[in-house]
C-alpha positions in Angstrom: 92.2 78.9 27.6 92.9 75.5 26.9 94.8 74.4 23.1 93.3 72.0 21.1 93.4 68.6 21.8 95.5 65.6 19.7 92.1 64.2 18.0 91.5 68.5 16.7 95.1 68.5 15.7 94.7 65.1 13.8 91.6 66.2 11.6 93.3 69.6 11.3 96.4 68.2 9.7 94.2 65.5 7.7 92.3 68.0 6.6 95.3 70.3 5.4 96.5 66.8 3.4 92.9 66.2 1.6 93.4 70.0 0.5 96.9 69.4 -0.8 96.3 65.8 -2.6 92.9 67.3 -4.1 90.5 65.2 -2.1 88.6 68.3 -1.3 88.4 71.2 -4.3 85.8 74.2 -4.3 85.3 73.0 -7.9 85.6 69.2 -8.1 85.0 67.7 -4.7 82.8 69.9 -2.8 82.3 67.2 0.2 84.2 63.9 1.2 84.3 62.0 4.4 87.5 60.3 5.9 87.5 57.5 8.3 90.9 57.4 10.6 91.5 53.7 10.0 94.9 53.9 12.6 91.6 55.5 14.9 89.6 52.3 14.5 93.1 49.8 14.9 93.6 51.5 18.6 89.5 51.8 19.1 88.9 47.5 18.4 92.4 46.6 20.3 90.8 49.0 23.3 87.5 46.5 23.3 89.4 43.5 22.9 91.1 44.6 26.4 88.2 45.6 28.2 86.8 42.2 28.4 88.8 39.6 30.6 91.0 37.2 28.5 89.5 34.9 30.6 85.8 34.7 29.0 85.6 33.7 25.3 84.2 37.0 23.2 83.4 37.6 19.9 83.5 41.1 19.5 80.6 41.8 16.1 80.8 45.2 14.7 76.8 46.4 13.8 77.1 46.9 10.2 74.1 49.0 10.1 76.8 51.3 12.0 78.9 51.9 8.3 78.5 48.9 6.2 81.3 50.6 3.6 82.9 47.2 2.4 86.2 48.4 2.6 85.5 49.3 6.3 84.0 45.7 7.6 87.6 44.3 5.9 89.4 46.3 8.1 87.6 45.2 11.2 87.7 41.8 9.9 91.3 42.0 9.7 91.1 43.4 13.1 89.9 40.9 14.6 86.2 41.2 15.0 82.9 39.4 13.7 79.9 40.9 12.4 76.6 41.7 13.1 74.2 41.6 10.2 70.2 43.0 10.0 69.4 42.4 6.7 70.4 40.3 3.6 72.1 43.1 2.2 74.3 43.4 5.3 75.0 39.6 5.0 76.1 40.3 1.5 78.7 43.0 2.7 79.9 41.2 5.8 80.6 38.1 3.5 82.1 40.5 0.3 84.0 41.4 3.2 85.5 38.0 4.0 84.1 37.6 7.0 83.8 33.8 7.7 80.2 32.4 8.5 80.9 31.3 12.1 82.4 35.3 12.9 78.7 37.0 11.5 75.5 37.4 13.5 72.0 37.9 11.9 69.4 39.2 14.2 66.4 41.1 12.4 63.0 41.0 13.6 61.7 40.3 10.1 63.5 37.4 8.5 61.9 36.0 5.6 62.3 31.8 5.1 65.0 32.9 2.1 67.2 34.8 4.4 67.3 32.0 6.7 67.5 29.6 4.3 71.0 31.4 3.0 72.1 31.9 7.2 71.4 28.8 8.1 72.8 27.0 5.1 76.6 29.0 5.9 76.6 28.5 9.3 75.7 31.9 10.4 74.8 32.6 14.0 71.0 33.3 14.3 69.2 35.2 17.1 65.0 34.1 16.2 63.2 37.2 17.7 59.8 35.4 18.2 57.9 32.5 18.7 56.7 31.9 15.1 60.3 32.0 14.2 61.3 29.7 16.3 59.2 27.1 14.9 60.0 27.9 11.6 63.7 27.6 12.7 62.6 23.7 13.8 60.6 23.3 10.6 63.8 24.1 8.3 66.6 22.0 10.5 63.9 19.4 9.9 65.8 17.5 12.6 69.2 18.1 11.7 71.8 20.0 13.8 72.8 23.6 12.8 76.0 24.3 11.6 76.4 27.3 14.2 74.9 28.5 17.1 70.8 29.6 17.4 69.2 32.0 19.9 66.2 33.6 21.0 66.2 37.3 21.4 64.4 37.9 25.0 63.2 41.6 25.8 64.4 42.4 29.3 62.0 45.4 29.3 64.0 47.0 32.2 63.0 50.5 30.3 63.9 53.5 28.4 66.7 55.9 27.8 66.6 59.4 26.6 65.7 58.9 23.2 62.7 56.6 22.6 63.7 55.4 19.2 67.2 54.1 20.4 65.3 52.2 23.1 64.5 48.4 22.7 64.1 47.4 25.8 61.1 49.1 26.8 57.4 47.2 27.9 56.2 47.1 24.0 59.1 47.6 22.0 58.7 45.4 18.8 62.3 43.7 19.0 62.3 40.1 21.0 60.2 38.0 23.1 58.6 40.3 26.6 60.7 38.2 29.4 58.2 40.2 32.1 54.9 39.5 30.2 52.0 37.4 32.0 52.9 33.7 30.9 56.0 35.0 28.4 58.6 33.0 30.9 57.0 30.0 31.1 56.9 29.5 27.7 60.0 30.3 26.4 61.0 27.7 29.3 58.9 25.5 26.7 61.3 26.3 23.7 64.0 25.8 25.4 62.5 21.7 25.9 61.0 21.4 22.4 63.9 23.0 20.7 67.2 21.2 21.8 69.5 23.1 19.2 68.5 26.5 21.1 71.1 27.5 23.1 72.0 31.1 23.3 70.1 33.9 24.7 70.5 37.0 23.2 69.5 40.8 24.4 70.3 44.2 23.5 68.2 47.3 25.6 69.2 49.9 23.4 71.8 52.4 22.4 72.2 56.4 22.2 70.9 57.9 25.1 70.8 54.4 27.3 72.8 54.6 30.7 74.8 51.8 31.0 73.0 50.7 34.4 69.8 50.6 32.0 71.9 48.4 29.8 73.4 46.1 32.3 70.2 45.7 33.6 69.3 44.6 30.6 71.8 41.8 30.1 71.9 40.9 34.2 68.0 39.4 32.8 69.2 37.8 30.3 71.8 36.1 33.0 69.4 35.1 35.1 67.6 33.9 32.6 70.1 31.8 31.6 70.5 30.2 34.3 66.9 29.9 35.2 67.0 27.3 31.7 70.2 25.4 33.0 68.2 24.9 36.0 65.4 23.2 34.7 66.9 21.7 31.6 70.0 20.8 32.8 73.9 22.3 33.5 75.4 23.8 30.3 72.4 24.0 28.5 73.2 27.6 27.6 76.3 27.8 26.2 76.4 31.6 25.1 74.8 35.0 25.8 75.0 37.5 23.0 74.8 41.1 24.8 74.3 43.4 22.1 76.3 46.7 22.2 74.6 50.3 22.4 78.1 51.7 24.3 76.6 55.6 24.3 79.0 57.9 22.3 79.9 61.4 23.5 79.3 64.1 20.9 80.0 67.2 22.9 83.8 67.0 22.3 86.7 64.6 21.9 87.0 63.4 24.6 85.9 59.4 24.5 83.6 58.5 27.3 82.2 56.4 28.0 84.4 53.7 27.3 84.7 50.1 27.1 86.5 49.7 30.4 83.4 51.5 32.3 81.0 49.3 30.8 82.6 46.1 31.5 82.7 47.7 35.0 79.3 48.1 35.3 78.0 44.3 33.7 80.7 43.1 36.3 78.3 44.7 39.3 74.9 44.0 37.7 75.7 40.4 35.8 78.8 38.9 37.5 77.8 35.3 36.1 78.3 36.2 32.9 81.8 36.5 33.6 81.7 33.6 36.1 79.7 30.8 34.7 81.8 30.1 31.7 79.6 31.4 28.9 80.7 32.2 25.4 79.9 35.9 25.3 79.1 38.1 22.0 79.3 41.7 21.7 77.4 44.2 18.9 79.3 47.4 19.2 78.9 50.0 15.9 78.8 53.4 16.8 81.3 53.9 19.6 83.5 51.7 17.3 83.2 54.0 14.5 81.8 57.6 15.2 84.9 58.9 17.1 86.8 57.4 14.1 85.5 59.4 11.1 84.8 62.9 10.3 83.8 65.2 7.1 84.1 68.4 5.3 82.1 70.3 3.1 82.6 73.6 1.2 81.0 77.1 2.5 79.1 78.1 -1.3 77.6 81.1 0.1 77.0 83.2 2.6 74.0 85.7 3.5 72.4 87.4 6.2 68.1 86.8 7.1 66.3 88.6 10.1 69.8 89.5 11.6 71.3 86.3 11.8 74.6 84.9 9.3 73.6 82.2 7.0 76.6 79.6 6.3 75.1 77.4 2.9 77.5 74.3 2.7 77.7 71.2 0.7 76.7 69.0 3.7 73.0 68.5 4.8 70.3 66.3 4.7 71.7 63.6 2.2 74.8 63.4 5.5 73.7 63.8 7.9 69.7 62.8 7.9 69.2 62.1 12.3 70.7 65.5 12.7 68.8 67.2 10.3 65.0 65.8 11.2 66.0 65.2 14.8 68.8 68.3 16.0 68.0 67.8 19.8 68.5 64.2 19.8 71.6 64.2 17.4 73.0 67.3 17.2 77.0 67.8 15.9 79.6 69.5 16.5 81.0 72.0 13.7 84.6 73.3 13.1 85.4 76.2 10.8 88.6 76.1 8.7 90.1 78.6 6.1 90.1 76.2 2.3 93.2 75.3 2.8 92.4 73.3 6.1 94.0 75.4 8.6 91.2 76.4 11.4 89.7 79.5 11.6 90.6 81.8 14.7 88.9 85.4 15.8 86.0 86.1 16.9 82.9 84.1 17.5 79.9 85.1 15.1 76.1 83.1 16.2 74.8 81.8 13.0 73.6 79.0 11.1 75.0 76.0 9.0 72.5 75.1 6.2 72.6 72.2 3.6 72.0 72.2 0.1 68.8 70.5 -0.3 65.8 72.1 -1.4 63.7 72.7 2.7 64.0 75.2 5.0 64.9 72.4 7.8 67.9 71.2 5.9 70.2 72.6 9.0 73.8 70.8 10.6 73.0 73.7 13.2 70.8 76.6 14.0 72.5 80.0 15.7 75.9 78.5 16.4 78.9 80.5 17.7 81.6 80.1 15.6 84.4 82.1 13.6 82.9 83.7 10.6 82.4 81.5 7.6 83.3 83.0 3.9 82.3 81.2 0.5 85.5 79.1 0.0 85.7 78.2 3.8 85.6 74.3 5.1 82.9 73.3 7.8 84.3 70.0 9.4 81.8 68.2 11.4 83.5 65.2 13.6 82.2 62.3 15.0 80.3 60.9 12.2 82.5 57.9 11.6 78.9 55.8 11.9 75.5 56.4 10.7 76.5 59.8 8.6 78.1 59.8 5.6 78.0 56.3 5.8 74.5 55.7 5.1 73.7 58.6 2.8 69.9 59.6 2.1 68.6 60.4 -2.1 67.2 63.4 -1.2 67.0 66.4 -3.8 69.0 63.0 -6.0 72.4 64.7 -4.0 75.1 62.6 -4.9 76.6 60.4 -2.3 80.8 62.1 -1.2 83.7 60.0 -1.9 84.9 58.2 1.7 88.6 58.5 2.5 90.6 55.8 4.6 93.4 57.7 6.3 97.0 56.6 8.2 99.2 58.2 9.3 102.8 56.9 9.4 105.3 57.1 12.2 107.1 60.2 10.4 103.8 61.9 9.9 103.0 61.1 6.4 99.0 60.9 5.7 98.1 58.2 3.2 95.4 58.0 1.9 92.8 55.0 0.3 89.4 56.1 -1.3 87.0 53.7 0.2 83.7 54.7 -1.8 84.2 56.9 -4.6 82.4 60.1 -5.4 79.1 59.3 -7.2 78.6 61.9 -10.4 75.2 63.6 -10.3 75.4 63.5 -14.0 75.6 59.9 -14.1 72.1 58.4 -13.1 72.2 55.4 -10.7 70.3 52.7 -10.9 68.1 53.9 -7.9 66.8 56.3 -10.5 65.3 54.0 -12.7 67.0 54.6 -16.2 68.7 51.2 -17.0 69.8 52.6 -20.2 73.2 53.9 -20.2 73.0 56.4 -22.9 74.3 60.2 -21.9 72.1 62.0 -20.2 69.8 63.7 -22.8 70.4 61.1 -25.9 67.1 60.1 -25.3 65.0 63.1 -26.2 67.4 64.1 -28.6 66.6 60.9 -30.2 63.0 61.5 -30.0 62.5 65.6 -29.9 
């Protein structure tokens, strides 16, 4: 039987740290999430290596992957850009002090305001349509842009094995159909009546994508490219914005795939982009920051129902929302520990790991074998660095955990640096509606 391996003994000694510091309390702080910032350093020097020094990359991190402020200014200060969906995103990348000319905005739906704001910074635009484009033209009214414009094309090379992490399939709503009957020639078009359109953009997908799907994908965009310097002239695509999508493994710590192999794999299918002297950009988010961030939640109860062991934890819907309403396509991994961090040993019991919201459904994991859970116990689930905790979810009004940056110093002392505090479920937010900021029942004492 094999030990545990250095990323277990890392959360199990983080873990043991929260416990001691009182970042995790049966009473007080019944759930909190910690993201391994000295995780994400190593994680954004790896992708900075994979891609030859040679070729000029801008590495974005997807915000939608954790838009925590504090964590875009560490990837900032790491050296990456960003890339931005919506205006709220722009918001956070800029709080974040990321400079105009290092953030993307790609969204299929950008209203003339949101533009107005990108455009007006500098910010790097990716139009995903036709009509966009020539409302693009309408607003530079002649002038040149103060940073680089694209079109998003749709390589429609296919599928992977979860259809809503697919973009590059025959209809999917994101970018123009490259294969579609007359689509070609008249993007060929924009690219004469538009001369400040120079970049091509693509992105086929992410979870469940091979990266031969995804190469594909960006070997069309390639030879589109150079299909436009063809006709229009030498150089008249200056950059080729390749998305990211880099699958993450969830079965267990080990990190694969990785950068390396994907750069191996564009280097077979789209050799020119290495060789042609184009400006590349990158979107990576999840296999930036998933490996890089785990949580832990309380065991409140335990019970028993048609045989099987009921585990009810502080951790559910509100967490962890893809695995709860889609457990095949995202299911996590759970580790037991004693409440005082150490992990639990013995014997494997099948059961379940509920949430606390108020639906049967609200599961992290149905018949699972692991040690026997006890009221008190921790349930740590890894890999949720991105898209978890991150982007919590209002359900049953649960209150959103306090996020944790964590190093850990050359003589192994964990320092912690809250990132997001814990939200009070007895202080309303304004989500809720009540913009008066009397204690909770003034009001109808007031009136009753």
């Amino acid at each position: 039987m094999t030990g545990p391996t250095h990323a277990a003994v890392r959360r199990e000694r983080i873990l043991q740290a929260a416990v001691r510091q009182g970042l995790l309390d049966p009473e007080q702080s019944l759930l909190a999430a910690f993201v391994d910032l000295d995780g994400v350093e190593a994680t954004v020097g790896g992708l900075h290596r994979a891609f030859p020094g040679s070729v000029p990359v801008l590495h974005s991190f997807a915000a939608k992957a954790n838009s925590l402020v504090p964590v875009l200014a560490e990837l900032e200060r790491a050296g990456m850009g960003c890339e931005v969906a919506t205006a709220g995103e722009l918001a956070r990348a800029l709080a974040a002090g990321f400079p105009p000319e290092r953030i993307v905005f790609d969204s299929p739906a950008k209203t003339r305001g949101e533009l107005e704001r990108a455009l007006g910074l500098g910010v790097a635009v990716n139009a995903d349509n036709f009509q966009e484009l020539a409302r693009i033209d309408r607003m530079l009214d002649g002038r040149p842009p103060l940073s680089h414009l694209g079109v998003r094309i749709n390589s429609q090379v296919g599928g992977g094995a979860i259809a809503a992490m697919s973009t590059a399939t025959s209809t999917s709503k994101f970018g123009v159909p490259l294969s579609d009957p007359g689509v070609r020639r008249r993007l060929l078009q924009a690219f004469r009546d538009y001369p400040w359109l120079t970049w091509i953009h693509t992105h086929a997908g992410s979870q469940g994508c091979p990266l031969d799907l995804m190469a594909r994908g960006v070997a069309q965009a390639v030879e589109f490219a150079e299909e436009v310097d063809a006709v229009l002239g030498e150089r008249r695509i200056v950059g080729i914005d390749i998305g990211g999508g880099l699958p993450v493994n969830f079965a267990d710590d080990e990190i694969s795939p990785t950068f390396d192999t994907y750069v191996a794999h564009l280097r077979a299918h789209a050799p020119a982009l290495f060789e042609r002297g184009y400006r590349v950009v990158t979107e990576f988010g999840r296999s930036v920051l998933a490996k890089n961030g785990f949580m832990a939640a309380y065991v409140e109860y335990t019970k028993s129902a048609g045989g099987r062991p009921i585990a009810i934890t502080h951790a559910g819907v509100h967490v962890a929302t893809r695995t709860v309403f889609g457990p095949e396509a995202w299911p996590v991994r759970i580790e037991a520990h004693h409440g005082s961090g150490r992990a639990k040993q013995g014997r494997l019991v099948r059961q379940d790991v509920a949430g606390p919201a108020c639906f049967a459904g609200d599961l992290l994991a149905r018949d699972r074998a692991l040690p026997s859970l006890e009221p008190g116990d921790l349930v740590v689930v890894p890999d949720t660095g991105a898209y978890y905790f991150s982007t919590p979810f209002h359900y049953n009004s649960l209150p959103e955990p306090a996020v944790h940056g964590v190093r850990v110093d050359g003589d192994g002392r964990t320092e912690f640096t809250l990132l997001r505090p814990a939200q009070d479920p007895w202080e309303l937010p304004d989500h809720a509606g009540w913009t008066a900021r009397e204690p909770v029942g003034a009001r109808s004492r007031e009136t009753g």
